[in-house]
N, C-alpha and C positions, 0 to 999 in steps of 0.2 A: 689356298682358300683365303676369302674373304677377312680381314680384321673387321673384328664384329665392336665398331663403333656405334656409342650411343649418344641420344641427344641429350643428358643429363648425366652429367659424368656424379652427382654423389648421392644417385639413387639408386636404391635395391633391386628396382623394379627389372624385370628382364627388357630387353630390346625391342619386343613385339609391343609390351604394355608401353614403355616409353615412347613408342614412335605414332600410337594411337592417341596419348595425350598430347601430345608433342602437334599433329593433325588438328586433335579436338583443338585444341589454343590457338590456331593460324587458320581456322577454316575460313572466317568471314573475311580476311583480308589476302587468300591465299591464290586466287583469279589474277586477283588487280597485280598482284607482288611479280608473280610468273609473267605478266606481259612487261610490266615493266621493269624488273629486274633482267628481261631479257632481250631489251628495245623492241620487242612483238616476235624476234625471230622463231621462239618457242610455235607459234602457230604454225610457221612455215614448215617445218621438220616436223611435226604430229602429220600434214599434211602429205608429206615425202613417207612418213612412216606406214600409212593409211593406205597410200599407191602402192604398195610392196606389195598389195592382196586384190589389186584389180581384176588380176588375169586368174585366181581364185572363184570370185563370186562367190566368199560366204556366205550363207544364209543364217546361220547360228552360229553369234559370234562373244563370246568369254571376254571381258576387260577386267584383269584383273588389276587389284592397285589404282580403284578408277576414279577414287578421289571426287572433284564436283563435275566429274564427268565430259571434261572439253573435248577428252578423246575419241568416248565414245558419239559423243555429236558429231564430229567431225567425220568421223567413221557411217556414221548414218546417211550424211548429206552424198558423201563422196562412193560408199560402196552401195549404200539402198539393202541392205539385209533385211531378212524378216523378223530379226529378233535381238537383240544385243543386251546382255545378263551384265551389273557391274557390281563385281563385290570388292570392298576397301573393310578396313580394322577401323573405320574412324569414324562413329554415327555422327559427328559433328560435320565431316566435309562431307557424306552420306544425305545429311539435310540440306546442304546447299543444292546437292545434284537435284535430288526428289523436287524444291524447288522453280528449277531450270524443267523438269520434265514437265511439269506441270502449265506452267509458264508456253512453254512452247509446244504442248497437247502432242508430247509424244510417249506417253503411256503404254500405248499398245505393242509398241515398237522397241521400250527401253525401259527395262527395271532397275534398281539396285539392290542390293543386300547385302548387309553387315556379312562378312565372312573373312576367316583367313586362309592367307595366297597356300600357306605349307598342307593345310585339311580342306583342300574346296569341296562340297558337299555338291558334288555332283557324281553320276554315274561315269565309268569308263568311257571313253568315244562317243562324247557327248555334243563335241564342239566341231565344227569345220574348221575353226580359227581362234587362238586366243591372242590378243595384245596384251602389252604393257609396256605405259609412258610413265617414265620416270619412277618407275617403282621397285624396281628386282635388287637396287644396293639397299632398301628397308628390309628385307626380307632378314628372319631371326637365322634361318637354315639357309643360302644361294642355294644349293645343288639340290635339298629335299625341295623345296618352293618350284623351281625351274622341273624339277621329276613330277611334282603332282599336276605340272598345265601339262606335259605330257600326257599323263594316262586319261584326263578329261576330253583329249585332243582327238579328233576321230582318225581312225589312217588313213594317210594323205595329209590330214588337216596340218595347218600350216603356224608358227607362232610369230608374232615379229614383237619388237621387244627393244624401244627408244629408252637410250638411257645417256648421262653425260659420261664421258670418259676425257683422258689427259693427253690435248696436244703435246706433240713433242717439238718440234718447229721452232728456234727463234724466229721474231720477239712474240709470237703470240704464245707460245707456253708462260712467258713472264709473264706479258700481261694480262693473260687470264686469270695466274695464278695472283695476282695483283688482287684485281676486279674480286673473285671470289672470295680472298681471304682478307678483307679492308672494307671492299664497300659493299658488298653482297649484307653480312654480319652488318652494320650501322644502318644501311638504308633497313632492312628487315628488322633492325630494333627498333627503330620509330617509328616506323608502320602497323607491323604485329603485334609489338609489347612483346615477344619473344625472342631473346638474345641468343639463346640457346640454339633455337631453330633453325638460325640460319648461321651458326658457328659450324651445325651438324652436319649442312649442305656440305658446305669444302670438304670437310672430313670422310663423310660416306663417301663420296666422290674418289676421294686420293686412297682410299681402302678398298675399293672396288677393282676388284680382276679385270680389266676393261680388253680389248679387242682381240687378240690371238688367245686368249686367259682364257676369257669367257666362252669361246665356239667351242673350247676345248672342254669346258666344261658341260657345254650344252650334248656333243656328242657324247662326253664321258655314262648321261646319264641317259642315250638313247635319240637324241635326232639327229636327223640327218640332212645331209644338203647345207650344213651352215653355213651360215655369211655373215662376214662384217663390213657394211657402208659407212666410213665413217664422213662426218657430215663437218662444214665450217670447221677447216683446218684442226678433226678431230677434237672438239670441242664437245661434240656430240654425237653418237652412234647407232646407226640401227641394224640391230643383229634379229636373223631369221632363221629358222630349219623345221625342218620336215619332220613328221610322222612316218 
């Protein structure tokens, strides 16, 4: 399991409430931070992640962790569903998305809602599909979190599920681990004003179960068919399984 790191190491607060203030504090600069903390290549892999459900054709489709929402825009342009729900812990990046929907009059087609990933307040076999970009190492529970988009998940429905994970490769394991733990932390302290924020990047990151870990987790708690793509000499991974 998981080492359950937090963004605030000498606070009382549990993991869930710290990583929603931790959100709430980084929301307005947290767009801009993602493209350029990751020279854009973050859009290209949302988009790779997004292809994993072509041959799906969801129509009701769950983002959970969805933050100001890039993913599930991306998901709208690229798959065309009827309906896409995003609930995040974070009414701060919640406000950016609701923004962007508004902005770009797709209301009809895409809501948000405060919620969290481990209690989704949905009914059983509700979803064709759920995602999650960059979200399942926030989770206070991995295996209850990753169990409840299960039972939301309709059978057949499908989940896929981009997260960073650790090259192993020389020199890119060096210099990722460079990059994330030197300039990821400084450029995101003078951006953000939160040091902390992107201290907690590397850390969640290097405590997270990432590729054989994780599918094993994923069946542990009931899907099936998993996979692991990993993506830019494992840098980044997109894992999938079935209902």
């Amino acid at each position: 399991m998981a080492e359950n790191v937090t963004p605030y190491k000498n606070q009382q607060a549990t993991k869930k409430e710290q990583v929603a203030t931790m959100f709430n504090n980084i929301s307005k600069t947290y767009d801009f931070l993602n493209h350029f903390l990751s020279l854009g290549i973050d859009i290209i892999w949302r988009k790779k992640a997004i292809k994993e459900l072509l041959k799906d054709k969801p129509q009701y489709i769950l983002d959970v962790a969805t933050g100001t929402g890039d993913f599930a825009f991306e998901a709208l342009d690229i798959l065309k569903p009827k309906k896409i729900i995003g609930v995040d812990i974070s009414q701060g990046m919640l406000n950016i998305a609701d923004e962007k929907i508004i902005k770009r009059s797709k209301s009809e087609v895409f809501e948000v809602r405060l919620g969290d990933s481990e209690k989704l307040l949905f009914d059983d076999d509700t979803f064709d599909a759920v995602t999650v970009a960059y979200g399942v190492r926030n989770f206070e529970n991995l295996e209850k979190g990753v169990a409840d988009m299960l039972r939301v998940l309709k059978p057949g429905g499908k989940a896929v599920i981009l997260e960073f994970s650790k090259p192993k490769a020389f020199p890119i394991k060096q210099l990722y681990s460079f990059y994330f733990h030197y300039i990821t932390p400084t450029i995101g302290k003078i951006f953000s004003k939160d040091a902390s924020a992107y201290s907690y990047l590397p850390e969640s990151v290097e405590a997270f179960p990432d590729g054989s870990r994780f599918t094993d987790l994923m069946e542990k708690v009931g899907y099936k068919n998993t996979k692991c793509r990993p993506l830019a000499f494992g840098i980044c991974s997109i894992y999938t399984g079935v209902k």
